[in-house]
N, C-alpha and C positions, 0 to 999 in steps of 0.2 A: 504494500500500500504506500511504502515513503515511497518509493520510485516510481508510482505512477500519483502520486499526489496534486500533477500538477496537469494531467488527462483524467478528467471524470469519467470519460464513455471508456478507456482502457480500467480505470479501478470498478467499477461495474461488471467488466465482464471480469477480472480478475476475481471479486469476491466471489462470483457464478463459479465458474472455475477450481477456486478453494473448496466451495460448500462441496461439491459433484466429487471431487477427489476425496476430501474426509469421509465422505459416504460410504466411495469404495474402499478406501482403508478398511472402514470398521466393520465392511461385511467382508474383507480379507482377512481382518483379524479374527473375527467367531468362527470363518473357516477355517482357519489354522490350528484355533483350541479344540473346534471339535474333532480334527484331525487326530490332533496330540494324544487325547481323550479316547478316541478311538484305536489308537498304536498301543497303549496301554492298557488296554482294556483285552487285543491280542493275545499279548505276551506279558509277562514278567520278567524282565531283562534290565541286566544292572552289570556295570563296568566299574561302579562307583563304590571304594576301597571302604567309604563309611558307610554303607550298609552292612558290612559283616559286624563292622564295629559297632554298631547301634544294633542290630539283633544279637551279637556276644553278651552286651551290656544287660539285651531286656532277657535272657536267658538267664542272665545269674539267678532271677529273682523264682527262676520254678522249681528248684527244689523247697523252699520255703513255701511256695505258693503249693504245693502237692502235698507236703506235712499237714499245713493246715486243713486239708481236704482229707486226708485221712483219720485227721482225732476231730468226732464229734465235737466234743468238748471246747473247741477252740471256738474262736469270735465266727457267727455265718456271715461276716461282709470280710473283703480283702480287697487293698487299695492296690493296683497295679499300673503303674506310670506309664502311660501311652495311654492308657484305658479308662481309669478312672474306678469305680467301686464295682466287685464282683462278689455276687450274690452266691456263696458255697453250698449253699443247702441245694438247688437244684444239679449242681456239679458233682456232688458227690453219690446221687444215684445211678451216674454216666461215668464213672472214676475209670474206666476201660478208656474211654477214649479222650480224656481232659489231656494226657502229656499230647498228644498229638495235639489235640483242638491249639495247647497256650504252644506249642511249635508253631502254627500254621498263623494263628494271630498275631505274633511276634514276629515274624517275616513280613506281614501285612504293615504291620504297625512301620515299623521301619522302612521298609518298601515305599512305602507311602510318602514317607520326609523324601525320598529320592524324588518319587513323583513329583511330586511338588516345588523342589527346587530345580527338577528339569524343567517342566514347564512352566516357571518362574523366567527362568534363563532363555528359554525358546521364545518365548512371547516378546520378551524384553530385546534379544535379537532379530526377531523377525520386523518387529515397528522399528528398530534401527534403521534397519536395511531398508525396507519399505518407504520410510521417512525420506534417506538418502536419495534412494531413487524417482519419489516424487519431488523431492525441490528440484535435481538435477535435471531431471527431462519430464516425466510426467506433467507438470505442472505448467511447464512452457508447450508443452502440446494443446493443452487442455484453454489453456489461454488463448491460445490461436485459435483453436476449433470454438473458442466463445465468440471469439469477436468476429472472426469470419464467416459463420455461421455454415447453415447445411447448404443454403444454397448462394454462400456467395454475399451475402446483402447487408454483411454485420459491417463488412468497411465504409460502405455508403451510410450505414447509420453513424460511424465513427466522425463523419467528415460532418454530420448535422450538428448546428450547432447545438449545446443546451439552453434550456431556458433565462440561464443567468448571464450566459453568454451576449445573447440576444437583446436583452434588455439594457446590459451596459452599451451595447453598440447603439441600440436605439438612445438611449442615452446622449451618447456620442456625436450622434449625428445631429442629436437639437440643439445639442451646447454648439455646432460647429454652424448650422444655421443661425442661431442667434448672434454669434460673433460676427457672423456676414455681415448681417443687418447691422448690428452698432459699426460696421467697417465702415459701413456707405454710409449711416447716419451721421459718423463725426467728418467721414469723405464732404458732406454736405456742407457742414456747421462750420470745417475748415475754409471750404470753399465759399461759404457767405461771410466769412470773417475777411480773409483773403481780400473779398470786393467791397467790401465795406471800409478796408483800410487804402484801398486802392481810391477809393472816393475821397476819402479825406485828404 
């Protein structure tokens, strides 16, 4: 907008131009996510060294978490960090398949921070890029194709003047007429002074 600040009919189609391009940005960014969402949802695949470290971590905690589920006697709620409060009374009538289930949820649990900071990173890369590419060229195309229009007719609007335009010019032309006229009236006033001193 500073660079055309000083062409109304070019920052016109330029804002046309921005609006149309954010638009598509932002239905290229939900396609991205649902992309990402969908790759993940695939497979479970991880290259990233803190996942083992953070399922290591939330393992420690099931051999305690498994005692508990073996002595009635102990507390029925158990706090597990990822998770939040688990209800043992229904756990322990399934006590065959809890080591597996807190296996398979702690993989989850963890997994997940990976997810998330992937597509944290993806998203934040891809409007990078996206970005780059729309100031560098998208956006000088987009500006062309506003102002020139579909069929040609956006530069003939460009060369019309605006209303303000217009109005200083009509402006213009009355201050330049009225100068006329006081030119010949003191032309006159000169000219009868002139003969008036010619007489004396």
């Amino acid at each position: 907008m500073q660079y055309s600040e000083l062409y109304p009919q070019l920052q016109n189609a330029t804002r046309r131009a921005a609006q149309s391009l954010m638009a598509k940005v932002k239905e290229r960014a939900i396609d991205r996510v649902l992309e990402i969402v969908q790759m993940e949802k695939c497979t479970d695949f991880t290259c990233n060294p803190e996942y083992m470290g953070e399922w290591n971590k939330l393992m420690e905690k099931q051999v305690v978490f498994l005692q508990d589920i073996d002595h009635p006697w102990k507390p029925s709620k158990f706090v597990l960090e990822g998770i939040g409060e688990v209800d043992l009374e229904k756990l322990r009538e399934r006590r065959h398949l809890v080591q597996q289930a807190f296996d398979l949820r702690m993989r989850m649990v963890a997994y997940w921070k990976t997810v998330l900071r992937r597509l944290v990173d993806s998203v934040a890369l891809h409007l990078l890029f996206t970005v780059q590419g729309l100031v560098n060229k998208e956006l000088e195309d987009e500006v062309v194709s506003q102002v020139v229009g579909p069929q040609g007719g956006g530069l003939q609007r460009m060369l019309e003047e605006t209303p303000a335009v217009a109005a200083k010019r009509e402006k213009l032309k009355r201050s330049i007429s009225l100068l006329k006229e006081s030119r010949e009236v003191v032309a006159q006033i000169m000219d009868r002074v002139s003969t008036a001193d010619m007489e004396n």
